[in-house]
C-alpha positions in Angstrom: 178.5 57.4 147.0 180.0 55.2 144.7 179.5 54.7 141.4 179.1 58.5 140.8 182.3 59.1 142.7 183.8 58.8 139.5 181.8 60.5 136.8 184.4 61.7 134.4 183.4 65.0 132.3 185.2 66.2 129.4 188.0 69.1 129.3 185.5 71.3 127.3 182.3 71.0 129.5 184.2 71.1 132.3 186.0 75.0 131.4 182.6 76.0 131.1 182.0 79.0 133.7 178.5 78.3 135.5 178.8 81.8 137.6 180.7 83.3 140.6 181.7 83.1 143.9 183.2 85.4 146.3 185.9 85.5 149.0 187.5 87.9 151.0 190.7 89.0 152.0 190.8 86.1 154.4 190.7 83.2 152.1 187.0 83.1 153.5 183.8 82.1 150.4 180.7 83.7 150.7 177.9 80.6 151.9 174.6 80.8 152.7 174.9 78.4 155.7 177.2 75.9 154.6 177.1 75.8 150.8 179.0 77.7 148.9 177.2 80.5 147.1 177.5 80.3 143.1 175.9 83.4 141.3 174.7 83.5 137.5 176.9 87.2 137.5 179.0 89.1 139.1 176.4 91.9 139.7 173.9 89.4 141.0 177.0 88.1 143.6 176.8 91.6 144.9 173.4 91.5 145.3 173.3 88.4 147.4 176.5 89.9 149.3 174.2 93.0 149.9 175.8 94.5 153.4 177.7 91.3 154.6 180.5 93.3 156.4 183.0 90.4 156.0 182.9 91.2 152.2 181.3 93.8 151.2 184.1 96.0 150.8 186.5 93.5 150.4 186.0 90.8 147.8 187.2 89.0 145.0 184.4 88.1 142.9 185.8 84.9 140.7 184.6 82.6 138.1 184.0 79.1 138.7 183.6 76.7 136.2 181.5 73.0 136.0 184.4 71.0 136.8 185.3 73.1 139.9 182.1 72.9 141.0 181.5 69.0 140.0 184.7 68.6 142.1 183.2 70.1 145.2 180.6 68.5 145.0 182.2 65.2 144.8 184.0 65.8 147.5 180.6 66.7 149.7 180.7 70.2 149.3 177.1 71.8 149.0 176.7 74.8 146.5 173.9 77.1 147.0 173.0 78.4 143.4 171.1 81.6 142.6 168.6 80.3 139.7 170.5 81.6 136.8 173.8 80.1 137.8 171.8 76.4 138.8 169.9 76.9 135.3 173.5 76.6 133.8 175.0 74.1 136.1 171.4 71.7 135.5 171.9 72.0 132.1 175.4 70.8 131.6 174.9 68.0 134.1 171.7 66.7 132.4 173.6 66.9 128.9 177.0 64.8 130.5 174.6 62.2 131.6 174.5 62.6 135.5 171.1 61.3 136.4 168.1 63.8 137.7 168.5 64.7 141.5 165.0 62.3 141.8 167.4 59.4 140.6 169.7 60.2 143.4 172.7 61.8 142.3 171.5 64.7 144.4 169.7 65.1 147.2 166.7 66.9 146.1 167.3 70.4 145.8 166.1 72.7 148.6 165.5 76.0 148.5 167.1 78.5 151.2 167.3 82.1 151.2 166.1 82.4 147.6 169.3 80.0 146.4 169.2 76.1 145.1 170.8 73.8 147.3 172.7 71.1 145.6 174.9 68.3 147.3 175.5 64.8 146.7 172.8 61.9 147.6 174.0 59.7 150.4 174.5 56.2 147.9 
């Protein structure tokens, strides 16, 4: 993993919010699978929560930002976006310089359960 192990983004584009995740009151995020679910809003995060009963009636909707999430997935964590949220988070990488997931920053993004499935490339 390298070289991109150590891709260093500014204060400013890293405070920018991307979308939201959820957790309950047992410290436990909303994934789909193993990636951590990012949605473009917090009505949209309900929407994907639909009738979970480990948080549907008891969340904490929060913001996360692209340095949070640039973080994560640094340290191998996979984030599942909803299209709005990955439109955002795309955006901001491309602009910072991290190479297109077809010059293996990222494994290619797969789709599951309607969401965008980012993690790092195996470099």
């Amino acid at each position: 993993m390298g070289r991109y192990k150590n891709i260093s983004i500014g204060v400013e584009t890293s405070s920018k919010v991307i979308g939201y995740f959820a957790c309950n009151d047992f410290g436990e995020v909303f994934c789909s699978k193993d990636a951590i679910v990012i949605a473009g809003s917090e009505k949209l995060m309900r929407e994907h929560i639909g009738k979970d009963e480990m948080f549907v009636n008891r969340i904490e909707i929060k913001k996360v930002r692209f340095g949070e999430i640039m973080q994560g997935i640094k340290e191998g964590v996979e984030h599942a976006f909803d299209r709005e949220a990955y439109g955002r988070f795309f955006s901001l990488a491309k602009a910072n310089g991290l190479p297109d997931p077809d010059d293996g920053f990222l494994q290619e993004p797969e789709t599951e359960a309607g969401f965008i499935m980012v993690k790092l490339g195996n470099l």
